[in-house]
N, C-alpha and C positions, 0 to 999 in steps of 0.2 A: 618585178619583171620590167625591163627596159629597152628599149630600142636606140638604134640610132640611123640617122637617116643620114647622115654627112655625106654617102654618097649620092643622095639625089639633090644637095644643095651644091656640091661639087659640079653633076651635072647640066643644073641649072646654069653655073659659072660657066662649063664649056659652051655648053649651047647659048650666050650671052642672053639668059632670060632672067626674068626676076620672080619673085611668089607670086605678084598680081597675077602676070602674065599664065604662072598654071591655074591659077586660081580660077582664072576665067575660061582655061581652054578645059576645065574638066569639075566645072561649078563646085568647088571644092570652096567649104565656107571659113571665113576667117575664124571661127572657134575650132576645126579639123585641121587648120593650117597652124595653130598656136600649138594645140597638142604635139603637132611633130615638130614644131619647133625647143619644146618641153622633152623630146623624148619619149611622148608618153604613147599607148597603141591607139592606132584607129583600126578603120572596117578593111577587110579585104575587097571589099565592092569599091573603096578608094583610092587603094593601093593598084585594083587592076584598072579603074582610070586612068592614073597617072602613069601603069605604066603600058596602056591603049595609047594614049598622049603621044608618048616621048617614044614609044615602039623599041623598048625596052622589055627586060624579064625581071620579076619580083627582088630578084637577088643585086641587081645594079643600082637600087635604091633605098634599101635596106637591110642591114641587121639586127640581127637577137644579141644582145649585152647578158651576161648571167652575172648575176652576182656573185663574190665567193662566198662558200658556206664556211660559218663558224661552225666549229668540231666540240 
């Protein structure tokens, strides 16, 4: 299972902000900030942080990646 976040690093881009800068608006620890830089899932109690933060909806900062299945 995989995610990708390129839309809230996009957003960050718009909004000229950088990771610190969510990092500290929504105490978000630099091991939670690695993961999604990995791809990999975090909490939804995070996800609605950041997107309390940014006054956004779950979907403007994240997708589900499926893998294809071998047959």
């Amino acid at each position: 299972m995989a995610f990708s976040y390129n839309k809230l690093w996009k957003l960050l881009i718009d909004k000229q902000m950088m990771k610190k800068d969510l990092m500290s608006m929504t105490s978000i620890t630099s091991t939670t900030m690695a993961k999604m830089s990995k791809g990999l899932p975090v909490s939804m109690e995070v996800l609605g942080r950041i997107c309390e933060a940014l006054n956004v909806n779950i979907g403007d900062i994240v997708d589900f990646v499926s893998k294809p299945q071998n047959d």
